[in-house]
N, C-alpha and C positions, 0 to 999 in steps of 0.2 A: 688345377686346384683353386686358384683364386677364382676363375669361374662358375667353380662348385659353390663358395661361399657367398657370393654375389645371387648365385640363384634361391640359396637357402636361405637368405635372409628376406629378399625379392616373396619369397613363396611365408613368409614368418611374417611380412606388414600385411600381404593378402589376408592370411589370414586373421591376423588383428582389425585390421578394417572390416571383416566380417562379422565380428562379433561389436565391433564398437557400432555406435547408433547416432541416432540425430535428437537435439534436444528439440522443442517447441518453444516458440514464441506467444504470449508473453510466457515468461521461465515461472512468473508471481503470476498468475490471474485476478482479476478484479482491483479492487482499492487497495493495492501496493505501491505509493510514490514515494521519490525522491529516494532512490538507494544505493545506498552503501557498502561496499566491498572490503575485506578485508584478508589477508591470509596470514596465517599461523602455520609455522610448520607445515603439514599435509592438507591441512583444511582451511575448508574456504567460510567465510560468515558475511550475511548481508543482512542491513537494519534499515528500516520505512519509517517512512513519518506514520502517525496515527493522530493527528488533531485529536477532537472532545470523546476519542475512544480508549477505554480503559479494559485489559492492560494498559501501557505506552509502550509503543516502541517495537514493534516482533523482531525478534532477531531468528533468522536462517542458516541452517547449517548443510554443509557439504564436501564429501571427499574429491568429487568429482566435476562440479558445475553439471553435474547431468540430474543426480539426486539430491531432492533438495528436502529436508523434513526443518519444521518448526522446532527448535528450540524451548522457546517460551517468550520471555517479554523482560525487557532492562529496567523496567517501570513497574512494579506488580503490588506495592504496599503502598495503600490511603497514605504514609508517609513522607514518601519519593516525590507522590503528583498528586495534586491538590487542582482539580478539575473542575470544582464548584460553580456553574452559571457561564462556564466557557461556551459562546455557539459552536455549533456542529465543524467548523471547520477554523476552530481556532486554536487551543493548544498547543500542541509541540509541533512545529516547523523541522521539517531538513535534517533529522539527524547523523550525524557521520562516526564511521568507527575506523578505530586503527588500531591495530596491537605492534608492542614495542617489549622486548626484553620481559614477556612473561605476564605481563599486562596488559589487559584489554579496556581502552578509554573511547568511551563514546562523550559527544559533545554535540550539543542540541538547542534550539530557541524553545521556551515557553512563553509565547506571545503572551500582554497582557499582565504579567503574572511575575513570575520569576527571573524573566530576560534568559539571558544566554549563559549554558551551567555545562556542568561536567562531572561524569559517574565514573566509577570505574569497577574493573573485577580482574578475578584470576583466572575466572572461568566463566567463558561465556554465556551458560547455562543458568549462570546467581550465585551468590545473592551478588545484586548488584549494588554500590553506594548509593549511599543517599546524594541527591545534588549538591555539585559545591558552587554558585553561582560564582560567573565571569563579571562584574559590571561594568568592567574596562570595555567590554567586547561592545561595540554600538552599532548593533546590525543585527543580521541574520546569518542562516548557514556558515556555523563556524568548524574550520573539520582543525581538526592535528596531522603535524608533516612536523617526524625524527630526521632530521641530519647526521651523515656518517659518523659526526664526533658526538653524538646521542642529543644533542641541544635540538630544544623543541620551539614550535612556532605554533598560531592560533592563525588560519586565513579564512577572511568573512566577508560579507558585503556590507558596505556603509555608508554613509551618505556621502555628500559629491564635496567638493573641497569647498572649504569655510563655510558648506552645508546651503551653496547656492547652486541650483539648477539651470544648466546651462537649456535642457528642455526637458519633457516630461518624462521619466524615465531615466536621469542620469543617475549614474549610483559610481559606485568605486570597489573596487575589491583593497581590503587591506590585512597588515600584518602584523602582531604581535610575540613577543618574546614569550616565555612557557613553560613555567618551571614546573615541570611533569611530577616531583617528588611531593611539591607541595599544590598543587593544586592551584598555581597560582600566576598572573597576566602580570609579566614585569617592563619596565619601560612605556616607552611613547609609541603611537603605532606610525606605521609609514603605506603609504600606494602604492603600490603594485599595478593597478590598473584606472586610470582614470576612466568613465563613462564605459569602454570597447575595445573593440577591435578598430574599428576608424572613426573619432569623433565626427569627421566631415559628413557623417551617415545619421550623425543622429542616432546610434546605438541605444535601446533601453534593456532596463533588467540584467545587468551583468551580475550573475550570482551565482549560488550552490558552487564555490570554487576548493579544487583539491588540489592539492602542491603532491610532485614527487619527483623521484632524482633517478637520472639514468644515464650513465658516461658520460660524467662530469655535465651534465645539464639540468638545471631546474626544469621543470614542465610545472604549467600551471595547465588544467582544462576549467573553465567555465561554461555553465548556463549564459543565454543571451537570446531576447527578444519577448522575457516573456512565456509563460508554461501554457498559452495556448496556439494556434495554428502556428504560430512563427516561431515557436519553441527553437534551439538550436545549440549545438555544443561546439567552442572555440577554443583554442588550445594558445598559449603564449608560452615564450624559454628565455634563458637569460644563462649564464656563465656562472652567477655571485646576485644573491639575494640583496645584495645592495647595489646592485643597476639595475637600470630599465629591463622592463619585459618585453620583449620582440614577440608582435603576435603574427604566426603563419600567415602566409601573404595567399595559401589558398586556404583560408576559414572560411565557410565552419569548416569542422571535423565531421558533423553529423547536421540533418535536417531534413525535413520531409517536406517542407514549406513548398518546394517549388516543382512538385510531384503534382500528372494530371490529379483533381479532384474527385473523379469520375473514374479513375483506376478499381480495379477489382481488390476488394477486400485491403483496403488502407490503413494503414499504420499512421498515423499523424504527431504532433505534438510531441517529437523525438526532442530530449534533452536531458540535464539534469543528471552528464552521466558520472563516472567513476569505472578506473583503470582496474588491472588485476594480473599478473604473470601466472601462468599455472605451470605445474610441477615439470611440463618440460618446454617450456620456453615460449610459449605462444602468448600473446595477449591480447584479451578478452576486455569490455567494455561490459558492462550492466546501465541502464539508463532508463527514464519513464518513458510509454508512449501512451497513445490511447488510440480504440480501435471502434471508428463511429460507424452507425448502422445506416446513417443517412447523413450526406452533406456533413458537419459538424454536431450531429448528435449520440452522445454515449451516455449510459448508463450504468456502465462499471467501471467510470472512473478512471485514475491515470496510474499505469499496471508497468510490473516490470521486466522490461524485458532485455538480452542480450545478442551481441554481434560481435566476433572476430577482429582485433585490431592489428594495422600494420603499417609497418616503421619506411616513412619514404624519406628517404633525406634527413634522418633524422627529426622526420616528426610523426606522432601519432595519427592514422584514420581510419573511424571507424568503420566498418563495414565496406572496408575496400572492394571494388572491382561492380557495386551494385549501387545502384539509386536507393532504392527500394526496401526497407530493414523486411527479409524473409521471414516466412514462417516458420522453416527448420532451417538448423544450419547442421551440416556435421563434426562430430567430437568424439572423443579417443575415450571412450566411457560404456558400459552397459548399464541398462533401465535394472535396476532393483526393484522387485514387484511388489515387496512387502512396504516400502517408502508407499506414503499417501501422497497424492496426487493434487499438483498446485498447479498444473499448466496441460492442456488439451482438453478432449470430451470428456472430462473424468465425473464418478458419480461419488457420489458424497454417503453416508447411511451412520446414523447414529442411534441405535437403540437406549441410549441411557444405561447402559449397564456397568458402565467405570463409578469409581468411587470418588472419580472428579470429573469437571468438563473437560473436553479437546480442546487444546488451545487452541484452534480454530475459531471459537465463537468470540465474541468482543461485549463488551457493555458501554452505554451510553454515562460518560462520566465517571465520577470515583464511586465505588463500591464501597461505604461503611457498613454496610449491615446486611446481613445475611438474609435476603430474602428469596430466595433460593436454594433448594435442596433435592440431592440424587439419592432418588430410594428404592429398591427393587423394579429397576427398570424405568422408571419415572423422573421426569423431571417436574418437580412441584416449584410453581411459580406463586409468589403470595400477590394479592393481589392488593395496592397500594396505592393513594390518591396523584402521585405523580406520573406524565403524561409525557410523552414522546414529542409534544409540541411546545414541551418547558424547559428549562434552561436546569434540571434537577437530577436525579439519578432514577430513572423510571425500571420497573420492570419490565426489561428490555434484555433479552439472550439475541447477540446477531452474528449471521455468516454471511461472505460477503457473496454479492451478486458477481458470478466472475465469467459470465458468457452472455450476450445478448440474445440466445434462445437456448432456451430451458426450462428447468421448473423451479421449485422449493416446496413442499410438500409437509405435513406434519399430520399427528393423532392427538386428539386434544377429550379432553374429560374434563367437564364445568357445569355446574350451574348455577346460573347469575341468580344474587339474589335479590337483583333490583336491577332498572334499567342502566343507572350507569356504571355497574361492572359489565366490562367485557374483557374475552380472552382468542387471543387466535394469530394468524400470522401475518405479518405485514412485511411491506416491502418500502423502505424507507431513505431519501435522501439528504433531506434535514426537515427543522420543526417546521416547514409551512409546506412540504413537499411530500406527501408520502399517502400511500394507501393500504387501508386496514381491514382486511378480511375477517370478520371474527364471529362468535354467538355470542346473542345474551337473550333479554325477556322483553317485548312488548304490549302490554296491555295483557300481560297475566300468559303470553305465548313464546315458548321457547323459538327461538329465530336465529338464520345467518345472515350477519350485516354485509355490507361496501362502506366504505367509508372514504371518502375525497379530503383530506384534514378529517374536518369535522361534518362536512356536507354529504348526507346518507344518499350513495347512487342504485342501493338497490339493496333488497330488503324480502326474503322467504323463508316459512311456515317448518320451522321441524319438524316435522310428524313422528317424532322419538322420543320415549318416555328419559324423564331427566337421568343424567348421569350417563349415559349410554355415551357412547363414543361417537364424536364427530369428525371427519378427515375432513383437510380444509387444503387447497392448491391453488396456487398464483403460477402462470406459465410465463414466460417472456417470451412474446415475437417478433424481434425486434424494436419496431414502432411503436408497437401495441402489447397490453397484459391480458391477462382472458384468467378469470377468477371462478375458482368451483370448489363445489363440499361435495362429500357423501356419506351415508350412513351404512357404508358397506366395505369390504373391499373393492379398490376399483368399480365402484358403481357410480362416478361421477356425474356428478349435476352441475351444467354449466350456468353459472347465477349472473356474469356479463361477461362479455369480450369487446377487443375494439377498444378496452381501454387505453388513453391516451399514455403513450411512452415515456415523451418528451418534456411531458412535464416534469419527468422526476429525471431529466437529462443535465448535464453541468450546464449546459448551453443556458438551457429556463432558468433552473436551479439556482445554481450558479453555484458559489465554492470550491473549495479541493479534497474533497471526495465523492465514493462512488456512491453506489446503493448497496444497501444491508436488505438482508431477508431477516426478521429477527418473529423470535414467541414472544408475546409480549402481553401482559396483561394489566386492565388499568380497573382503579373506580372512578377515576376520572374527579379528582377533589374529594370524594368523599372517604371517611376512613369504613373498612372494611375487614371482616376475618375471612374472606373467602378463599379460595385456595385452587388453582386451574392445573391439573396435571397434564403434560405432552406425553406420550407414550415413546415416539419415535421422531426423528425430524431426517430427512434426505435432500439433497438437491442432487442434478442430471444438468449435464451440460452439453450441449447438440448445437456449435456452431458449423457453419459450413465454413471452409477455408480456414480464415483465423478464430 
């Protein structure tokens, strides 16, 4: 009889394993860094930084870490975030969320601006508070870590002690008192970590640090080296938040740094992660990577992705038993088909027929005024003297680039009533980095442009009477983009290829984000009533491997 039950259950995980599946790597495709975990009850929620893009903030939702759908955004009213002349990659920094007794707090830097604040809600979904700014907090990446007896704590990075650099890159992790009821940073702060894991090394960037507790042990994990090539995530414990942190004598926890270069299909610049227990005891890491097409060059940015953790001795490692963060792992989960799709070849299609956007798309900056509207399948874009290469709130609708081969595609209805309105679609990294596919008029002739910034690479003849519908596609191949229109279904005309990649790569670029595919339409300075309708807009994602 025990036999029997041993075989029946043997035959009841077979078949659970058959039905469960494997996620993909990254879990977020494209420009999703710096993320944040959190569980509630049965569900799971993860939050990204979004620097000078508006919403702020996406928050993720999930039963299962297999299904993951959008939420919406903890930042969503000209109120909250106030985004005015922020460059492309300035903004909100790092944000982290925790939920406590019914309450979900997120806490976050607004470089520049606001400093380092804290929102809160009852529900994840909204509305969310307005900011309560921290100014005690003197740093960045600040998360929240509840202790059993409910007393709150604030841990950040900060400058190095009496704010003298022992070398380039010293920083500190520290800690603050947290009175969760009000909103408010009480006391003196204290160290946690000076400079690393071993001063003798010359440690830099210790940051993005999450506090959490697990029989009877503190764990702190940090970022360390840095969010490029040497990215890395290090784990320290301690007994009582008023001693030292002992940091594991084999850190990191995670890093790809010392992986061949020349490996197939590389995951690089692993760090920046955050823990997570799921509903039967397993735990999971979520962390940035980025996945370059060549050498150190990528174009979508630092994305996010997850790997399996496990407990050696008492201490966390991510992605045990592998060098290598995989491209699937397996998990105790089924693919729900009706969930849209944030990680593998998935294809995108937006006809415009909701009575709002998909939270998918983003804008450059705070939204005050409605220049934008969804009307029987249309998306009407008004078209406005502010420009993609200004520090303003441009007409500007974007989705992110989230595979290094693919496409972005749109149907566009315009006509320019002078040469500096144009409308069409671009693929964009910030204001001095991006290229603009679009129509307008030349010397009295309807035309589809190139645009390098502002430097025209190429330039052909509509032979369509005005108003008639233009289709307009930007491919990515990697290295290179390849730009074409048609005035047909699928009747594409290829207007250049060969375009250079890597300029619009973080490498060139520079920054911390990815690229946007956005509609976007400009007079370029001047004021205008003109009005550019999209019909449809899709992107296709066709990487090999990752």
């Amino acid at each position: 009889m025990h036999n029997r039950i041993k075989i029946i259950i043997a035959l009841l995980l077979c078949i659970q394993q058959s039905f469960s599946q494997s996620f993909t790597n990254p879990i977020l495709a494209g420009f999703y860094p710096d993320p944040s975990i959190c569980k509630a009850g049965d569900d799971y929620y993860i939050v990204n930084s979004s620097f000078a893009y508006y919403p702020g903030l996406p928050i993720f939702h999930s039963k299962d870490l297999l299904n993951w759908q959008q939420l919406g955004y903890a930042l969503n009213r000209p109120e909250q975030l106030n985004l005015d002349g922020a460059g492309v990659s300035r903004g909100l920094f790092a944000p982290a969320i925790t939920y406590h007794k019914g309450i979900f707090y997120i806490v976050c830097t607004m470089v520049d601006k606001l400093g380092n604040f804290v929102i809160t809600a009852k529900d994840p979904k909204g509305p969310w508070s307005n900011p309560v700014a921290l100014p005690e907090i003197n740093g960045i990446d600040p998360s929240v870590f509840f202790d059993d007896n409910d007393s709150a704590f604030i841990v950040y990075n900060s400058i190095p002690p009496d704010n003298i650099s022992l070398h380039n890159g010293h920083r500190t992790i520290r800690i603050n008192s947290f009175d969760a009821k009000n909103l408010l940073v009480t006391g003196g702060n204290r160290i946690l970590v000076n400079g690393g894991t071993d001063m003798a090394k010359k440690p830099v960037w210790i940051e993005g640090p999450h506090l959490f507790k697990k029989e009877g042990w503190y764990y702190l994990i940090c970022a360390e080296g840095g969010t490029g090539y040497d990215h890395s995530e290090v784990v320290f414990r301690t007994t009582s938040l008023y001693q030292a942190f002992e940091p594991y004598q084999n850190n990191p926890i995670l890093t790809q740094r010392h992986l061949d270069p020349a490996r197939k299909n590389p995951v690089t610049s692993t760090g920046h992660a955050d823990l997570v227990k799921d509903n039967t005891g397993k735990w999971w890491a979520v962390f940035l990577g980025c996945r370059p097409y060549e050498g150190d060059y990528y174009n979508t940015g630092r994305e996010t992705f997850m790997a399996p953790v496990q407990w050696k001795e008492g201490w966390p490692v991510i992605n045990p038993g592998s060098n290598a963060v995989k491209n699937t792992y397996r998990i105790n989960a089924v693919k729900n088909k009706q969930y849209e799709n944030f990680s593998g070849n998935y294809f995108f299609r937006d006809d415009f027929d909701k009575d709002i956007l998909n939270t998918r798309y983003s804008f450059l900056r705070t939204v005050r005024e409605q220049w934008y509207q969804l009307k029987k399948g249309i998306l009407a874009i008004q078209l406005r003297p502010q420009t993609c290469s200004g520090k303003e709130n441009p007409s500007f609708v974007g989705f992110r680039q989230a595979h290094s081969r693919g496409y972005a595609a749109t149907a566009l209805q315009f006509t320019a009533a002078a040469a500096n309105e144009k409308a069409g679609l671009l693929v964009f990294q910030n204001e001095k980095h991006h290229y603009y596919l679009c129509t307008s008029v030349d010397e009295g002739r309807r035309v589809v442009q190139l645009y390098k910034n502002d430097s025209l690479l190429a330039m052909q003849e509509l032979n369509t009477k005005p108003g008639k519908e233009v289709l307009l596609k930007i491919e990515a191949k990697k290295n290179v983009y390849a730009f074409y229109y048609a005035l047909g279904k699928n009747n594409w005309i290829l207007l250049a290829d060969n375009i250079d990649a890597k300029f619009l790569s973080t490498k060139e670029a520079g920054g911390f984000v990815g690229c946007m595919y956005a509609l976007y339409a400009t007079s370029n300075g001047q004021p205008s009533n003109t009005t550019a309708g999209f019909n449809w807009f899709e992107s296709r994602n066709n990487d090999d491997g990752y």
